[in-house]
KOLDOVEX-13002 format. One record per residue: residue in one letter; x, y, z of N, C-alpha, C, O in turn. Coordinates in nm, 3 decimals, decimal comma. Layout:
KOLDOVEX-13002
r res=A | nc1=X | nc2=Y | nc3=Z | cac1=X | cac2=Y | cac3=Z | cc1=X | cc2=Y | cc3=Z | oc1=X | oc2=Y | oc3=Z
...
end
This chain:
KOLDOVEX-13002
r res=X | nc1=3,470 | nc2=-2,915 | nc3=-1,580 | cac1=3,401 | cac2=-2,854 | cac3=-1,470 | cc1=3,251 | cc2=-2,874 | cc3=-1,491 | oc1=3,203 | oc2=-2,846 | oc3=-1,601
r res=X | nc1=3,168 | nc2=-2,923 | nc3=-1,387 | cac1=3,049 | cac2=-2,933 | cac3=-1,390 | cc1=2,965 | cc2=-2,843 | cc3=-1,323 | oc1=2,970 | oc2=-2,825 | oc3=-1,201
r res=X | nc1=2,878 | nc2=-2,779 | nc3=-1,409 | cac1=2,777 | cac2=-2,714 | cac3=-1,313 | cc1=2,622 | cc2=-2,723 | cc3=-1,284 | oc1=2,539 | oc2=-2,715 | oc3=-1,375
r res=X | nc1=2,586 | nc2=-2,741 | nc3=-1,135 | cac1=2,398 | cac2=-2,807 | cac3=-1,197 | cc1=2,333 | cc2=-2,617 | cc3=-1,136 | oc1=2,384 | oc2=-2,519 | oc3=-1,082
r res=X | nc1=2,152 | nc2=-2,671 | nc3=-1,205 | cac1=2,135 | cac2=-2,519 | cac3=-1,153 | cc1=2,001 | cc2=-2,590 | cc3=-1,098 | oc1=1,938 | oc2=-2,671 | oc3=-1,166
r res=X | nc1=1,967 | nc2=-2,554 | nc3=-0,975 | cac1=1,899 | cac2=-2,546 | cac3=-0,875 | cc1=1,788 | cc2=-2,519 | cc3=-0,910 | oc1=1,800 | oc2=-2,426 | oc3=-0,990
r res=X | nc1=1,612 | nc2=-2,562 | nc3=-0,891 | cac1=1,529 | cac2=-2,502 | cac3=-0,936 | cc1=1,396 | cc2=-2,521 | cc3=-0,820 | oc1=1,313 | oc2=-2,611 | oc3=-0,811
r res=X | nc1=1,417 | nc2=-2,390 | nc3=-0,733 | cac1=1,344 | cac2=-2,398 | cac3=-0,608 | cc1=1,215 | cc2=-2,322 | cc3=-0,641 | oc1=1,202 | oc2=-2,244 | oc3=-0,735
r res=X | nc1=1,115 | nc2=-2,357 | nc3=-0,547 | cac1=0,992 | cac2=-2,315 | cac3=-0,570 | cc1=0,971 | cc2=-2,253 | cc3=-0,418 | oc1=1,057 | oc2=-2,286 | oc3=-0,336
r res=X | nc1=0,862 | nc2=-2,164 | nc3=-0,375 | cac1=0,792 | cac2=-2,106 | cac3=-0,279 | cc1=0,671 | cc2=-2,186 | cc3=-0,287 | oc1=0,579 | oc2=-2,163 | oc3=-0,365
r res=X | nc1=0,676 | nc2=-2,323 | nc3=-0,168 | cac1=0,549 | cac2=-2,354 | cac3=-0,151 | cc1=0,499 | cc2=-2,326 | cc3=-0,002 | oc1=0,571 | oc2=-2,350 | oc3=0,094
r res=X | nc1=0,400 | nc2=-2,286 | nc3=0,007 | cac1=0,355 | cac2=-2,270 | cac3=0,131 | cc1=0,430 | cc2=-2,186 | cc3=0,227 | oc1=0,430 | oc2=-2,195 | oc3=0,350
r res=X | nc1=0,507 | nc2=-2,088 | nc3=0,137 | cac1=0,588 | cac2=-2,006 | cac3=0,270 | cc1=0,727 | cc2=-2,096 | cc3=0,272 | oc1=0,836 | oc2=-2,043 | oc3=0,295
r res=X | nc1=0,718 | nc2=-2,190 | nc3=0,255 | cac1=0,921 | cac2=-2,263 | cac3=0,224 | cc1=0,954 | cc2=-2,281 | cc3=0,099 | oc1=0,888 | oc2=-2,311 | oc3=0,000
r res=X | nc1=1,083 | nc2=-2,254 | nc3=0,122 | cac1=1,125 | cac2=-2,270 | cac3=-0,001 | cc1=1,184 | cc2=-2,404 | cc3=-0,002 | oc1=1,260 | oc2=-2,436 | oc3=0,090
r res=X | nc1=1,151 | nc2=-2,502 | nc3=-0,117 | cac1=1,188 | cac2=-2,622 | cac3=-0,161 | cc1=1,264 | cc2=-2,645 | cc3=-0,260 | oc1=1,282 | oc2=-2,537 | oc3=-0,315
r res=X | nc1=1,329 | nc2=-2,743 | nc3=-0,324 | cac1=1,391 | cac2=-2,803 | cac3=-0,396 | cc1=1,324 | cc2=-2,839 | cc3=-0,477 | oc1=1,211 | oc2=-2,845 | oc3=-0,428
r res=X | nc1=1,320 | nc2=-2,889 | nc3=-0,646 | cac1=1,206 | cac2=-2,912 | cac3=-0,730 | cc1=1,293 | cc2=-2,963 | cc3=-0,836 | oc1=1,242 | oc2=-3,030 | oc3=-0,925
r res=X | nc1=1,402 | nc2=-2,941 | nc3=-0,838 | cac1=1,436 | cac2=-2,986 | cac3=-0,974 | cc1=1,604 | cc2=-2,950 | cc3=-0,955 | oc1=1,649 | oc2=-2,865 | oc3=-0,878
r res=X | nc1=1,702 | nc2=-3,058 | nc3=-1,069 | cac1=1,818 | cac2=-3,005 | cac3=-1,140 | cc1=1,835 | cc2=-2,985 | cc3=-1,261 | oc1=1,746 | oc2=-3,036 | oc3=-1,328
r res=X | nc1=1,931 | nc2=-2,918 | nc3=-1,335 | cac1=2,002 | cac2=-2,930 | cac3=-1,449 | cc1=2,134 | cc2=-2,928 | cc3=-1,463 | oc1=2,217 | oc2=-2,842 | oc3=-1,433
r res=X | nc1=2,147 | nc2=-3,071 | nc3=-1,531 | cac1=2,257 | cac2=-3,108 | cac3=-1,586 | cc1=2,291 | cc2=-3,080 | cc3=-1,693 | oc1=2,272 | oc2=-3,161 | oc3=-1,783
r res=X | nc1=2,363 | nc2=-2,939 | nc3=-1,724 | cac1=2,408 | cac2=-2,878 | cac3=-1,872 | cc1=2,514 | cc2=-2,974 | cc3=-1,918 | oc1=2,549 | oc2=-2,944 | oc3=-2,032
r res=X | nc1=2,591 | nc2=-3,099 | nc3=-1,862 | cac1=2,680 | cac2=-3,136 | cac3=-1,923 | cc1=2,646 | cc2=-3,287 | cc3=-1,985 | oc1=2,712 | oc2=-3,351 | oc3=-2,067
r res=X | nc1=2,511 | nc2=-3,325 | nc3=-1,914 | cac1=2,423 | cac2=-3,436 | cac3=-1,993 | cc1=2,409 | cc2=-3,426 | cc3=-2,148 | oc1=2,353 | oc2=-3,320 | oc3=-2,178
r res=X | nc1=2,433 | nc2=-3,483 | nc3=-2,227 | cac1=2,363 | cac2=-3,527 | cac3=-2,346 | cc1=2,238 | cc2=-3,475 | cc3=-2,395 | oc1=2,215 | oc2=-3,419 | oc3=-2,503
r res=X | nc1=2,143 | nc2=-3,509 | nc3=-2,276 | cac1=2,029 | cac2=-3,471 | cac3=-2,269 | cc1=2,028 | cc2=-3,382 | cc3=-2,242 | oc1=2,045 | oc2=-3,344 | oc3=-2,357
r res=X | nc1=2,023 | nc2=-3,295 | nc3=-2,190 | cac1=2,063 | cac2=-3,191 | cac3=-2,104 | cc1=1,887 | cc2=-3,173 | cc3=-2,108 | oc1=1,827 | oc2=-3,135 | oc3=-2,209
r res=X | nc1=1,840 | nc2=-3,198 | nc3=-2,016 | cac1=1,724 | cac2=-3,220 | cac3=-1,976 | cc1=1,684 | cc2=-3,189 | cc3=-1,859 | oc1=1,762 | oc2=-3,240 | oc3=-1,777
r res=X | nc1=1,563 | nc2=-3,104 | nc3=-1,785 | cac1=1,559 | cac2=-3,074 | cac3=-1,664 | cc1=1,482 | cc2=-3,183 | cc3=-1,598 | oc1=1,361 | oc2=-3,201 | oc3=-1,609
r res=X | nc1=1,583 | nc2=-3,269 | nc3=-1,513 | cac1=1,523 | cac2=-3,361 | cac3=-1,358 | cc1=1,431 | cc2=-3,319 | cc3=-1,280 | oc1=1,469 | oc2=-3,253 | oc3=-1,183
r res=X | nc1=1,312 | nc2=-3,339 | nc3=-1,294 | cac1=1,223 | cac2=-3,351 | cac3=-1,185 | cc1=1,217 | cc2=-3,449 | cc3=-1,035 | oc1=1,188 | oc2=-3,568 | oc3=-1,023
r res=X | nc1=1,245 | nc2=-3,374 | nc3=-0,957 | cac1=1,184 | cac2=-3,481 | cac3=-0,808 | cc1=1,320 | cc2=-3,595 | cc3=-0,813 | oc1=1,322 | oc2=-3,687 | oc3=-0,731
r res=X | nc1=1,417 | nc2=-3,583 | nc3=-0,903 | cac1=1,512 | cac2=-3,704 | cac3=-0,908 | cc1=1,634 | cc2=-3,666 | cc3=-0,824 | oc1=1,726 | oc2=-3,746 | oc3=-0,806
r res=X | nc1=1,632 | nc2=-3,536 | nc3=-0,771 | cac1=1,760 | cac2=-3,532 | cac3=-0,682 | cc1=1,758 | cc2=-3,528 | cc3=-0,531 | oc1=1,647 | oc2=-3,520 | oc3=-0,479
r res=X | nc1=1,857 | nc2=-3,531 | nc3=-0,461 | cac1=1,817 | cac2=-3,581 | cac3=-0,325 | cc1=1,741 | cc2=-3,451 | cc3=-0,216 | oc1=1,802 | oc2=-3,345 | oc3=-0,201
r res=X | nc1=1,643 | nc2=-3,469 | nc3=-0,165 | cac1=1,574 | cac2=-3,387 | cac3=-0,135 | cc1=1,471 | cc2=-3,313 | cc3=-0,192 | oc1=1,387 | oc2=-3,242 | oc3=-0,137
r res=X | nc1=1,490 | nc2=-3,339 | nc3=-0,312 | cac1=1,390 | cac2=-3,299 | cac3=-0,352 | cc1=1,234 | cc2=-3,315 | cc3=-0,409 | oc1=1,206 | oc2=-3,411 | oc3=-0,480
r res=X | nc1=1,118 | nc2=-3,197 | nc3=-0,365 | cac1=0,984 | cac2=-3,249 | cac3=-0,352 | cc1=0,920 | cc2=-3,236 | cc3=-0,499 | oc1=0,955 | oc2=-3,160 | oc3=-0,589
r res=X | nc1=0,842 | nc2=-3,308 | nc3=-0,498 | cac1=0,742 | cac2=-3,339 | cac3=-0,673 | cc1=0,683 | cc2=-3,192 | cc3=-0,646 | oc1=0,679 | oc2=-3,120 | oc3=-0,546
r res=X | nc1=0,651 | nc2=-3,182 | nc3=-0,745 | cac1=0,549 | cac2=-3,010 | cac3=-0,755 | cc1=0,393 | cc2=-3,084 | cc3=-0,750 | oc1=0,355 | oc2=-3,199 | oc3=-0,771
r res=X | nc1=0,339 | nc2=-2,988 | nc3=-0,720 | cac1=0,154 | cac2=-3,015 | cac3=-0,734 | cc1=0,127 | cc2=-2,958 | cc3=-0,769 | oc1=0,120 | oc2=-2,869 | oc3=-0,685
r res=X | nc1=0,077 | nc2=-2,906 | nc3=-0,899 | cac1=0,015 | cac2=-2,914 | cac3=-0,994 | cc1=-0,100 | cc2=-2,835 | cc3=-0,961 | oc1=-0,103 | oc2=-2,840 | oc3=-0,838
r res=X | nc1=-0,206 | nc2=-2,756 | nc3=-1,005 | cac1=-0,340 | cac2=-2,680 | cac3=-0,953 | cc1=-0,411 | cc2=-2,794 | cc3=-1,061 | oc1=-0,380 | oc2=-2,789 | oc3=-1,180
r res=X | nc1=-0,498 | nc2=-2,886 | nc3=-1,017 | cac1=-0,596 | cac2=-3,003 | cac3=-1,057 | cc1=-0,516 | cc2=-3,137 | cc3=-1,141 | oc1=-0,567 | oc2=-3,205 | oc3=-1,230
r res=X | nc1=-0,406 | nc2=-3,148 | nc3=-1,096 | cac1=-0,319 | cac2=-3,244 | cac3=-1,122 | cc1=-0,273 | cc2=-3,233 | cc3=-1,245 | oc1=-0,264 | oc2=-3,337 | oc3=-1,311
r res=X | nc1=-0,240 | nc2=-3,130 | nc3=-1,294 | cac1=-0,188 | cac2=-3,146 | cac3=-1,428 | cc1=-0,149 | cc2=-3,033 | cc3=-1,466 | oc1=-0,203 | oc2=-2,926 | oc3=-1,437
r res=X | nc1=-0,012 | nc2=-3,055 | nc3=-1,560 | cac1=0,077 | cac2=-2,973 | cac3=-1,625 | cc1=0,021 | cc2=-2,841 | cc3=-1,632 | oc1=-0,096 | oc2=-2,880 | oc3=-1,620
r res=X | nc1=0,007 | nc2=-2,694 | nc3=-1,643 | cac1=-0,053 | cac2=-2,592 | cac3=-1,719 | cc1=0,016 | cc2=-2,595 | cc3=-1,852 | oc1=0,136 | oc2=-2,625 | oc3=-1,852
r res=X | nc1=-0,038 | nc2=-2,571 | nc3=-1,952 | cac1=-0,059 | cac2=-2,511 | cac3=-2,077 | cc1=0,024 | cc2=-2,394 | cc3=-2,067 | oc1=0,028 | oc2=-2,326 | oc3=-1,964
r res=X | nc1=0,095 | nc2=-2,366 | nc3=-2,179 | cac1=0,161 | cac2=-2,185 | cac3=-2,154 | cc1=0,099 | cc2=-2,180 | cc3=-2,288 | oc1=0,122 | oc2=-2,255 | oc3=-2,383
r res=X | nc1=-0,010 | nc2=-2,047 | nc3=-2,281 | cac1=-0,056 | cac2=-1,981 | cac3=-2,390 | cc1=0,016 | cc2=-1,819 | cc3=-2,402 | oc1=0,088 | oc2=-1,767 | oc3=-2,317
r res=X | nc1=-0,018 | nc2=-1,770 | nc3=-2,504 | cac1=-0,017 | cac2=-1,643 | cac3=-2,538 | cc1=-0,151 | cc2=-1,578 | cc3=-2,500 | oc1=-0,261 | oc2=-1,632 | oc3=-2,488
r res=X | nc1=-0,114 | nc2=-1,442 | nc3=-2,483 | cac1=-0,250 | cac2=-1,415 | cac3=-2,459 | cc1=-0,272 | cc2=-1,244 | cc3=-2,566 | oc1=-0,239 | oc2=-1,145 | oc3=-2,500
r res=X | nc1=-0,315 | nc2=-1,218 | nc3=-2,691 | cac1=-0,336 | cac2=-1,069 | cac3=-2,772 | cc1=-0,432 | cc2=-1,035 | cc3=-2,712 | oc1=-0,529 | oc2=-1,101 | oc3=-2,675
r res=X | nc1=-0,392 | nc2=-0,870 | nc3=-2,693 | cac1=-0,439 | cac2=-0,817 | cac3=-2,664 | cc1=-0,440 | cc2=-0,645 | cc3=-2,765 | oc1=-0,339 | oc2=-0,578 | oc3=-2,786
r res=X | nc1=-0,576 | nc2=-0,610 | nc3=-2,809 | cac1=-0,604 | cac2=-0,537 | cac3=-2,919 | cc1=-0,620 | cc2=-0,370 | cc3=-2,862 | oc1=-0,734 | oc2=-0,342 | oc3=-2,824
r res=X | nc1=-0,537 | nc2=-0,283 | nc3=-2,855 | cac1=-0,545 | cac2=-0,178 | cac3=-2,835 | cc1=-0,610 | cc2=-0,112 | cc3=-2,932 | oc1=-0,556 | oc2=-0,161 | oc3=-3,031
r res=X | nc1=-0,700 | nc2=-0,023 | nc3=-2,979 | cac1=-0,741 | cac2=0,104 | cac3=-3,082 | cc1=-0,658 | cc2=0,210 | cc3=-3,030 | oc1=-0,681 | oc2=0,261 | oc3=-2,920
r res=X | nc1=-0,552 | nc2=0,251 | nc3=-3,113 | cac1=-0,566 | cac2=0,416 | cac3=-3,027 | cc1=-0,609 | cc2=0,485 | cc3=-3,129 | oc1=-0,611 | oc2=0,422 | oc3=-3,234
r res=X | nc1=-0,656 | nc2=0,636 | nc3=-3,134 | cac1=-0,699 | cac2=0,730 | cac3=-3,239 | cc1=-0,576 | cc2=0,805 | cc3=-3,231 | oc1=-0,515 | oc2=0,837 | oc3=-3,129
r res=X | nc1=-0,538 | nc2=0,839 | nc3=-3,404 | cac1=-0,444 | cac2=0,923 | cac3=-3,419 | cc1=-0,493 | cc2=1,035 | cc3=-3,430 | oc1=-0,604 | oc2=1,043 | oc3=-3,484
r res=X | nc1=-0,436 | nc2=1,141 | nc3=-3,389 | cac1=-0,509 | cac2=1,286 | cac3=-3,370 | cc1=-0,501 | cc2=1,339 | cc3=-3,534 | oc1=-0,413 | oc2=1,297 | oc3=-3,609
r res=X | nc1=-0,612 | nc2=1,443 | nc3=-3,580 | cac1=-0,667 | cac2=1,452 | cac3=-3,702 | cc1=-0,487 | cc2=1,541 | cc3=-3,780 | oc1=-0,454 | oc2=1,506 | oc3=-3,893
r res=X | nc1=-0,409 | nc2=1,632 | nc3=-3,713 | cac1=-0,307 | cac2=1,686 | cac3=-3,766 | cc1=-0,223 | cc2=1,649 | cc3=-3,813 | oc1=-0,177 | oc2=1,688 | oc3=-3,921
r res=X | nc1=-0,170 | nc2=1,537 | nc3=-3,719 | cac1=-0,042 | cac2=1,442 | cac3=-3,815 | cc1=-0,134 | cc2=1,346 | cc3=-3,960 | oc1=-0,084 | oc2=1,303 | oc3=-4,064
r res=X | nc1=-0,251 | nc2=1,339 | nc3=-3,922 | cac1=-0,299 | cac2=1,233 | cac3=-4,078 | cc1=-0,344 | cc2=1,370 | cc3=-4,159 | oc1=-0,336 | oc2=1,334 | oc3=-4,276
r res=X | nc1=-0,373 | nc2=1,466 | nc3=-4,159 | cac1=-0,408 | cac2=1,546 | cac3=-4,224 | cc1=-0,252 | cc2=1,587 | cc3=-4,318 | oc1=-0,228 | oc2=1,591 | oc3=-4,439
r res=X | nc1=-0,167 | nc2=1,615 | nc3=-4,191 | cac1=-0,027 | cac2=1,635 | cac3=-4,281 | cc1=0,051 | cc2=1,543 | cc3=-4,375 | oc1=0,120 | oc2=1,578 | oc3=-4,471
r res=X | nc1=0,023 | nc2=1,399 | nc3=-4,325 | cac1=0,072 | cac2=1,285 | cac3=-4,428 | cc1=-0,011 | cc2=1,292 | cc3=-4,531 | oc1=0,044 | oc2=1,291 | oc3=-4,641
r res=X | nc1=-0,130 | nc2=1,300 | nc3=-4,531 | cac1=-0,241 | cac2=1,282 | cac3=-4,629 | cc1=-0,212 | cc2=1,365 | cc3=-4,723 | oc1=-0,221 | oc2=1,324 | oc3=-4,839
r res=X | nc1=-0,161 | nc2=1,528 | nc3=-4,692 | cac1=-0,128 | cac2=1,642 | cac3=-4,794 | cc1=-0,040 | cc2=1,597 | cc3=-4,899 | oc1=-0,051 | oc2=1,602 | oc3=-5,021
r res=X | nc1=0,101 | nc2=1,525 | nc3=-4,780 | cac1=0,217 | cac2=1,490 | cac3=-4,827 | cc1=0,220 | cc2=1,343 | cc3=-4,956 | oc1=0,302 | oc2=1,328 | oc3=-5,047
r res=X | nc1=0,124 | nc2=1,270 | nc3=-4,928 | cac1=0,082 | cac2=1,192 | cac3=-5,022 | cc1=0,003 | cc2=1,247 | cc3=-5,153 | oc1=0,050 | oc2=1,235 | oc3=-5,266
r res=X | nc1=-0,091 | nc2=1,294 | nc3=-5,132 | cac1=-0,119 | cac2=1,370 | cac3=-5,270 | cc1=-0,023 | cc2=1,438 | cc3=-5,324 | oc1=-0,011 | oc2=1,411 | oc3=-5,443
r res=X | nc1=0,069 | nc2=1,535 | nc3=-5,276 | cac1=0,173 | cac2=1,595 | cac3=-5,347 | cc1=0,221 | cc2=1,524 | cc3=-5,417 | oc1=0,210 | oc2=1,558 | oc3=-5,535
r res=X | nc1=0,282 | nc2=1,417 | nc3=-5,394 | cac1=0,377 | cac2=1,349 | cac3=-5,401 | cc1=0,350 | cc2=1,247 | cc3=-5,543 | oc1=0,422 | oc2=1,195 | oc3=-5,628
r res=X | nc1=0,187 | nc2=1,253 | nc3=-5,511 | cac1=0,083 | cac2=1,156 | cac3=-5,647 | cc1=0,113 | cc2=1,246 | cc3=-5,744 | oc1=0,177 | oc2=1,200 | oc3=-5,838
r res=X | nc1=0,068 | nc2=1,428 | nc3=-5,753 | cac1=0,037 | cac2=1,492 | cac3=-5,839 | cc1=0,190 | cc2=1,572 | cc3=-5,900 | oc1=0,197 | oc2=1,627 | oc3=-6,010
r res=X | nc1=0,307 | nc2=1,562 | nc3=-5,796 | cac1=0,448 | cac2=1,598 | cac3=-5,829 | cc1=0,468 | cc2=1,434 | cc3=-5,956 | oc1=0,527 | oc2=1,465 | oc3=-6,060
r res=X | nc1=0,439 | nc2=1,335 | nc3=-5,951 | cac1=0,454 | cac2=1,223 | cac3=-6,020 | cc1=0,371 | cc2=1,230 | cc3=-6,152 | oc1=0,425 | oc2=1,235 | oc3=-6,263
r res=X | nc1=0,259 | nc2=1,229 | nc3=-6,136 | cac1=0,171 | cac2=1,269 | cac3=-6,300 | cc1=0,252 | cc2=1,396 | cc3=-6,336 | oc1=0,300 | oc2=1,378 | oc3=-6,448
r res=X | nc1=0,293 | nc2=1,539 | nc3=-6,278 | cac1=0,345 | cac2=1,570 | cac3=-6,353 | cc1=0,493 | cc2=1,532 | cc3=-6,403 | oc1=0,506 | oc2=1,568 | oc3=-6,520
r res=X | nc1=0,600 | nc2=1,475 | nc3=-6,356 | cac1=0,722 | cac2=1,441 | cac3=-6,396 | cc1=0,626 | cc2=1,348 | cc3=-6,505 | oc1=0,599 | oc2=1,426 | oc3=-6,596
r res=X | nc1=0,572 | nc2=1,232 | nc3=-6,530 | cac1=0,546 | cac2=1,141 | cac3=-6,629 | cc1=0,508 | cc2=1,239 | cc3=-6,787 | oc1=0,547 | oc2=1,236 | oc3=-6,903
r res=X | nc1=0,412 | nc2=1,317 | nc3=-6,707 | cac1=0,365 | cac2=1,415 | cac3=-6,849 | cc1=0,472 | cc2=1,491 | cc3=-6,916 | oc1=0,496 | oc2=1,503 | oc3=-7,036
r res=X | nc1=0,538 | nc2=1,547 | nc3=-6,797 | cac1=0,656 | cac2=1,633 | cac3=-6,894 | cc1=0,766 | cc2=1,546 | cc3=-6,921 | oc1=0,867 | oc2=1,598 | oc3=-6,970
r res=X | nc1=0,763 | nc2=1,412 | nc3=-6,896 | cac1=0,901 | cac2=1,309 | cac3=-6,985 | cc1=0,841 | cc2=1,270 | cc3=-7,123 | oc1=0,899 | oc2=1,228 | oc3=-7,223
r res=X | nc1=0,695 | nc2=1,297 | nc3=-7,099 | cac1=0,594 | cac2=1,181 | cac3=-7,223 | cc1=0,612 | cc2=1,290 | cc3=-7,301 | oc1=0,669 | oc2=1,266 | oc3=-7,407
r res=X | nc1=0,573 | nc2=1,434 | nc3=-7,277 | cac1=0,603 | cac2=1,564 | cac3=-7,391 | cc1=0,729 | cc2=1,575 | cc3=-7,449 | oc1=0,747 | oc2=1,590 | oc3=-7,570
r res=X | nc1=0,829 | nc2=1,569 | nc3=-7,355 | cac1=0,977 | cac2=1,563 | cac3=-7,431 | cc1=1,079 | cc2=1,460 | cc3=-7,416 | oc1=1,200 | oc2=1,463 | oc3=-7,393
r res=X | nc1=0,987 | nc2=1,363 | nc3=-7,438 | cac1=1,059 | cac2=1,226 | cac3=-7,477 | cc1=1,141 | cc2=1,263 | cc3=-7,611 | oc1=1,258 | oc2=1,232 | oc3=-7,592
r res=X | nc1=1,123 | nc2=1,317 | nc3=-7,738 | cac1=1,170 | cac2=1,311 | cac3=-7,832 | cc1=1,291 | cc2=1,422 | cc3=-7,829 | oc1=1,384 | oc2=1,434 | oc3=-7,909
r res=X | nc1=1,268 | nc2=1,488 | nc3=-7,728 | cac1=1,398 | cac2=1,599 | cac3=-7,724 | cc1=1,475 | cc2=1,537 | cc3=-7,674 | oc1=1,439 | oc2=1,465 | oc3=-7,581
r res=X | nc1=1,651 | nc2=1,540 | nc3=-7,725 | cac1=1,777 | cac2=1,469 | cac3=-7,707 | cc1=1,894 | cc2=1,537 | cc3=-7,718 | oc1=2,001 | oc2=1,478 | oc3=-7,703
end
């Protein structure tokens, strides 16, 4: 079973024909302007566009409560650790 897929454009208020695909080609490659009826595209200054990316850099500010509360939770967490090390290093020799 063969299936092609249609690839119409809105020019000028009609809609046209522009292209096929042949998924069962080899190539499987999209036909430009090669099927019957159908019109070449034009291009804005005769040529292909480029597809870029475009970043875009948001800042947001985190409000001072939630970093104040992680920040607590990190020091604890430093000074719960020096002490477990100190009291394994004191009774390391107890067994």
């Amino acid at each position: 079973m063969t299936f092609f897929h249609a690839f119409d454009v809105n020019i000028e208020g009609i809609i046209v024909s522009v292209g096929l695909l042949h998924p069962d080609k080899p190539t499987n490659k999209l036909e430009l302007s090669t099927c019957f009826n159908c019109r070449s595209i034009q291009w804005a200054g005769n040529q292909v566009p480029i597809s870029k990316r475009e970043f875009r850099i948001n800042l947001i500010r985190v409000d001072n409560s939630p970093y104040i509360i992680i920040a607590c939770a990190a020091v604890l967490g430093i000074l719960m650790a020096a002490f477990f090390l100190a009291f394994n290093l004191y009774y390391r020799k107890l067994k």
